[in-house]
NUGU-717591 format. One record per residue (C-alpha): x, y, z. Coordinates in steps of 0.1 Angstrom, whole numbers, plus 5000, padded with zeros to 4 digits. Layout:
[atom [X, Y, Z]]
...
END
This chain:
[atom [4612, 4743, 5063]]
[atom [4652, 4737, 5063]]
[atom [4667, 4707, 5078]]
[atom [4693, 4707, 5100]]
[atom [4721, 4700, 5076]]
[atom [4709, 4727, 5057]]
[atom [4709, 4753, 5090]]
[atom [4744, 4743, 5097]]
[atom [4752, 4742, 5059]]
[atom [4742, 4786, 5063]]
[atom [4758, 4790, 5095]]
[atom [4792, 4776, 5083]]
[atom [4789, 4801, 5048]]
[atom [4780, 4835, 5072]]
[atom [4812, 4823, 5091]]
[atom [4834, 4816, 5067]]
[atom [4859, 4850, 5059]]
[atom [4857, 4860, 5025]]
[atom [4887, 4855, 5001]]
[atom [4919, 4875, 5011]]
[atom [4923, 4902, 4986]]
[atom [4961, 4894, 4980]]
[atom [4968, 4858, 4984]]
[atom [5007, 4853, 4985]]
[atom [5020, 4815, 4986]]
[atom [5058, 4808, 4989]]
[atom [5067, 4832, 4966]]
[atom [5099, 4831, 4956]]
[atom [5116, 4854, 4926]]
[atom [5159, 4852, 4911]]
[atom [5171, 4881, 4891]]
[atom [5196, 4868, 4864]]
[atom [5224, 4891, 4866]]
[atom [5257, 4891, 4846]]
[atom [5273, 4884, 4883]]
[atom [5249, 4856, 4888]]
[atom [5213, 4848, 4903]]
[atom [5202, 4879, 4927]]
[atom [5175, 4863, 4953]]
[atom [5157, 4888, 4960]]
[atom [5124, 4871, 4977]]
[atom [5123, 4839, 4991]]
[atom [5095, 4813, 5004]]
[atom [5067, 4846, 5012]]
[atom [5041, 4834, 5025]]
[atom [5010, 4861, 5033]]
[atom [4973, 4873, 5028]]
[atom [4962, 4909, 5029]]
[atom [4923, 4909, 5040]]
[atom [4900, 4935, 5027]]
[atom [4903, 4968, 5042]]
[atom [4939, 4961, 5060]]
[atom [4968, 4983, 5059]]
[atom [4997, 4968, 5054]]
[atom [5036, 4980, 5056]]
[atom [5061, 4964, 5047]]
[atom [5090, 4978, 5065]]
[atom [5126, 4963, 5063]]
[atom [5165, 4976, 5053]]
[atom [5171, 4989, 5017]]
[atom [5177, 4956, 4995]]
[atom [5152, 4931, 5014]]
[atom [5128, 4933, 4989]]
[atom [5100, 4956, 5002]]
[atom [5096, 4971, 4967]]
[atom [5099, 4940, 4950]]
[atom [5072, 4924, 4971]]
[atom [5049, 4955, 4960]]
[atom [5061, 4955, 4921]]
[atom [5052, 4915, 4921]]
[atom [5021, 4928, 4932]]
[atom [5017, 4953, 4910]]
[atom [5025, 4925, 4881]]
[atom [5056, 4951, 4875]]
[atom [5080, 4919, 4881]]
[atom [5070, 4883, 4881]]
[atom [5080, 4856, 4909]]
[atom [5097, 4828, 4893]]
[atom [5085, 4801, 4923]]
[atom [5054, 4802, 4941]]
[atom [5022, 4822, 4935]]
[atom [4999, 4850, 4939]]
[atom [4965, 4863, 4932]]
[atom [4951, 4894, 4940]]
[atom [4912, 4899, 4941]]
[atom [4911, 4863, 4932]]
[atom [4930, 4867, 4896]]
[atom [4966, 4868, 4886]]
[atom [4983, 4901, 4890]]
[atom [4984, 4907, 4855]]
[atom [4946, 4898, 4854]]
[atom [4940, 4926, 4885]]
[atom [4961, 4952, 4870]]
[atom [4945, 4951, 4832]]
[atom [4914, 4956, 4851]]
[atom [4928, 4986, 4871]]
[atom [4921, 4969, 4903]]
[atom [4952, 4989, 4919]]
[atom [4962, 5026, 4921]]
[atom [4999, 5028, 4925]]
[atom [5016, 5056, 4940]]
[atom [5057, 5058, 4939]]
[atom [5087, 5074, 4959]]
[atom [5086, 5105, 4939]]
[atom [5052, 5125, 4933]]
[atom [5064, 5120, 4891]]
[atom [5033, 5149, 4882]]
[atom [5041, 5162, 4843]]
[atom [5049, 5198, 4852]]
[atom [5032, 5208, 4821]]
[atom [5001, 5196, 4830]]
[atom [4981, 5211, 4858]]
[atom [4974, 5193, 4893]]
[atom [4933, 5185, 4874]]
[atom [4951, 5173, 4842]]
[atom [4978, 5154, 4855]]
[atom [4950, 5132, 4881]]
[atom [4929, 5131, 4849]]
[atom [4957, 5113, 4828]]
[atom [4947, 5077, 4833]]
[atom [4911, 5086, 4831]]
[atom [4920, 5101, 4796]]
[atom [4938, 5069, 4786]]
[atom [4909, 5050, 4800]]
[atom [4890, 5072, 4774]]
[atom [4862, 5083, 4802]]
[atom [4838, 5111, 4787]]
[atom [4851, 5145, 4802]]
[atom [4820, 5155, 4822]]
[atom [4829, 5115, 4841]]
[atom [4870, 5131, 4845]]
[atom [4855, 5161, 4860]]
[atom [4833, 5142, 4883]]
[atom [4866, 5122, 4893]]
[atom [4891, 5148, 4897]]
[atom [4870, 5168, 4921]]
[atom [4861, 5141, 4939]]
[atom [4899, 5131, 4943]]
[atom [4909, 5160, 4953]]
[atom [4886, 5172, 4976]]
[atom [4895, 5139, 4992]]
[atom [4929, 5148, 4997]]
[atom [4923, 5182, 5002]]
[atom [4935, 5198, 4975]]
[atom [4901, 5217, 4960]]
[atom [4908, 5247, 4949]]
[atom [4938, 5236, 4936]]
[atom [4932, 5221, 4904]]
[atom [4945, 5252, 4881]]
[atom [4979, 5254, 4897]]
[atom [5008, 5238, 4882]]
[atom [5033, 5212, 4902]]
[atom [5061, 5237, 4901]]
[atom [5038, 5260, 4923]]
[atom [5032, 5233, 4953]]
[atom [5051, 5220, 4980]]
[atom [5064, 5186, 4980]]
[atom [5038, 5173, 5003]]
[atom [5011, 5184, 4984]]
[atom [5024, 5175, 4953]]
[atom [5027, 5136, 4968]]
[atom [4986, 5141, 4976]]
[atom [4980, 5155, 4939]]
[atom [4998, 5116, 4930]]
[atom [4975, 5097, 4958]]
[atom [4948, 5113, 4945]]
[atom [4950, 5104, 4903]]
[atom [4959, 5065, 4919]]
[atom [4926, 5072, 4935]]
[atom [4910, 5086, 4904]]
[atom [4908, 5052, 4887]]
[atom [4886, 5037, 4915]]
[atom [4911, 5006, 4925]]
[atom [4899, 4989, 4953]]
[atom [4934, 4985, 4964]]
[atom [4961, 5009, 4969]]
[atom [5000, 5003, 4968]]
[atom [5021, 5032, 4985]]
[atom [5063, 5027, 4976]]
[atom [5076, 5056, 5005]]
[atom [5058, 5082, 4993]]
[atom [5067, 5101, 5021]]
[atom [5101, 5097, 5024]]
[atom [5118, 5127, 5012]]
[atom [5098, 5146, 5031]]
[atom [5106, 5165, 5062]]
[atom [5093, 5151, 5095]]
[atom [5066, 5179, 5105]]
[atom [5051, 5174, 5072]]
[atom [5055, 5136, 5070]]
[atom [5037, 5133, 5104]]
[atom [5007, 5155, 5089]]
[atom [5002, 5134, 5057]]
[atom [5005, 5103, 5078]]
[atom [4974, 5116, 5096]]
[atom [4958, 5128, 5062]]
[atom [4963, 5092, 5048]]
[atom [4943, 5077, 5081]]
[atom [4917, 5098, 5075]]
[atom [4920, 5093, 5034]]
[atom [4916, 5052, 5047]]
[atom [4889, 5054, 5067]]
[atom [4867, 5075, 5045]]
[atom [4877, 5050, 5013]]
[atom [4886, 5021, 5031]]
[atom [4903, 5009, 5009]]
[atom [4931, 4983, 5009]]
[atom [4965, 4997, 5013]]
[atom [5000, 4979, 5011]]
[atom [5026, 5006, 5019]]
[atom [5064, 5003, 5021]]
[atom [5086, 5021, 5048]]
[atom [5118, 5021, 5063]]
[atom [5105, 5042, 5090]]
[atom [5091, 5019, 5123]]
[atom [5073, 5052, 5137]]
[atom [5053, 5055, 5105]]
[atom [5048, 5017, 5099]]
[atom [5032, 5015, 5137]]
[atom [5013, 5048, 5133]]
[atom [4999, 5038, 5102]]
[atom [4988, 5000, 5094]]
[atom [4962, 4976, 5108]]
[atom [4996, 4947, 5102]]
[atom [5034, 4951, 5098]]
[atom [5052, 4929, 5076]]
[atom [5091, 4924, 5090]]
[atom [5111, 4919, 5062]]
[atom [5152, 4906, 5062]]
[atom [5173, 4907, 5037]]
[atom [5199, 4881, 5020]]
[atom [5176, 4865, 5006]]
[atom [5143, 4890, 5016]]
[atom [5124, 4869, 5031]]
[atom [5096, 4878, 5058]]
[atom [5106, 4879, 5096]]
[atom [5074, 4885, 5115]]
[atom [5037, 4895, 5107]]
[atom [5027, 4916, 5136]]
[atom [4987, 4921, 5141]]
[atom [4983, 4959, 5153]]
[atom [4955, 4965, 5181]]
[atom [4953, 4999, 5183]]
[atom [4926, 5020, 5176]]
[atom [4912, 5025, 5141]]
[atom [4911, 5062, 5149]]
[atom [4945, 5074, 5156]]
[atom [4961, 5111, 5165]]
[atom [4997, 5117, 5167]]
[atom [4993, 5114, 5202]]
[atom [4990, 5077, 5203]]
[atom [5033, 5073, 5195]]
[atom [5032, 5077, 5231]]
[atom [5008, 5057, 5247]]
[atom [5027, 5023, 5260]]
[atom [5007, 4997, 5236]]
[atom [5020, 5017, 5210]]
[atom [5052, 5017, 5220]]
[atom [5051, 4982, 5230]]
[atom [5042, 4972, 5187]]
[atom [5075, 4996, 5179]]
[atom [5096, 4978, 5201]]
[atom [5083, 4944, 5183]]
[atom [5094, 4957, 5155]]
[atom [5126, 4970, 5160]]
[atom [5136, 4938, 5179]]
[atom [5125, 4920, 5145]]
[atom [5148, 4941, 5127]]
[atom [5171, 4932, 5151]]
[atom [5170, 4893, 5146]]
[atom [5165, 4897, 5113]]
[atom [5201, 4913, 5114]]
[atom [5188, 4944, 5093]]
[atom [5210, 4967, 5111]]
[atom [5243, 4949, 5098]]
[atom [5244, 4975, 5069]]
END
């Protein structure tokens, strides 16, 4: 029979939140230039918890994407730390705990939409009936079946930017880092893969850290907004979303929704991101 210490002992451990999966602690990184030191993030503080979505939204040259490349263990902080899934981000990314998907779709045009999302299960050496397996998978996900024998050259840019979600996805990462991959996109397209991607999360759900410049697409989109200003880029305001899971297009007008946008825009504001 368990004591009473041991009762509380199990009641304290169901309560207890699991580990963040990105655990950022005053994070702080200097580029050495020939000008002198660049400070490009200074004192970030912030965890990302299993299953968020998280944008980072700010002005060019705040660090948005130099936030996600420290994740990415593409740069490395020279102050602070950060794990992600409980290792270093060198640790998380040799064992391809993150799919990574940048501004441009960057597909080999020589290779067709299969081969090019079965590229880093090549180089991960998978047996080709296990590739197979993956790629349709991936792109029924992101609803691309039927699609595999075509060439880049032949789709549009949006669907040339699912053909790249979907080889980060073919890896099986339990997180996914999204540098605007929508942002050279036009709006009646952008809208419709920002409702694809919801419905891509909540059938994964998997992590996501996105970066935006776009405070429609950052409210639309995440479960928390990150605020970022620049000079050094340092984070403004982390604002909680409480909206729906399940979101249509609709929602931009609703008044909590526009009540989150105004949040951030007056962060932007403060953070005096609109002196460029």
């Amino acid at each position: 029979m368990l004591t009473a210490s041991e009762i509380e002992d199990g009641l304290e451990d169901a309560m207890r939140k699991p580990d963040p999966v990105i655990d950022i602690d005053n994070l702080s990184l200097t580029f050495e230039t020939n000008d002198g030191p660049v400070h490009a993030l200074s004192d970030i503080d912030l965890k990302i918890e299993e299953g968020d979505f998280v944008s980072f939204i700010g002005p060019s040259g705040c660090g948005k994407t130099t936030l996600l490349r420290v994740i990415a263990d593409l740069e490395q902080p020279t102050a602070g730390s950060i794990t992600v899934n409980g290792v270093s981000p060198e640790a998380a990314r040799l064992a391809r705990a993150y799919g990574y998907v940048f501004q441009a779709a960057a597909l080999y045009p020589w290779r067709t939409i299969a081969k090019n999302v079965a590229l880093p299960l090549e180089i991960m050496g998978l047996s080709r009936d296990e590739q197979n397996r993956r790629i349709a998978r991936n792109m029924e996900l992101v609803n691309l079946s039927g699609f595999e024998k075509k060439f880049p050259w032949q789709l549009s840019g949006g669907m040339q930017q699912r053909a790249s979600i979907a080889r980060a996805l073919a890896v099986e990462p339990d997180l996914l880092l999204m540098d605007e991959p929508f942002g050279a996109l036009d709006e009646i397209v952008r809208d419709h893969l920002n409702e694809q991607l919801l419905q891509l999360w909540a059938k994964t759900n998997k992590t996501v850290v996105f970066v935006t410049h776009s405070i429609p697409e950052a409210v639309f989109l995440s479960s928390k907004i990150v605020v970022l200003c620049p000079r050094p880029g340092r984070i403004y305001d982390v604002i909680e979303s409480d909206l729906p899971r399940e979101r249509t297009l609709d929602i931009r007008e609703t008044p909590q929704f526009l009540k989150i946008a105004h949040r951030v825009r007056e962060g932007l504001k403060a953070g005096h991101s609109y002196e460029d």
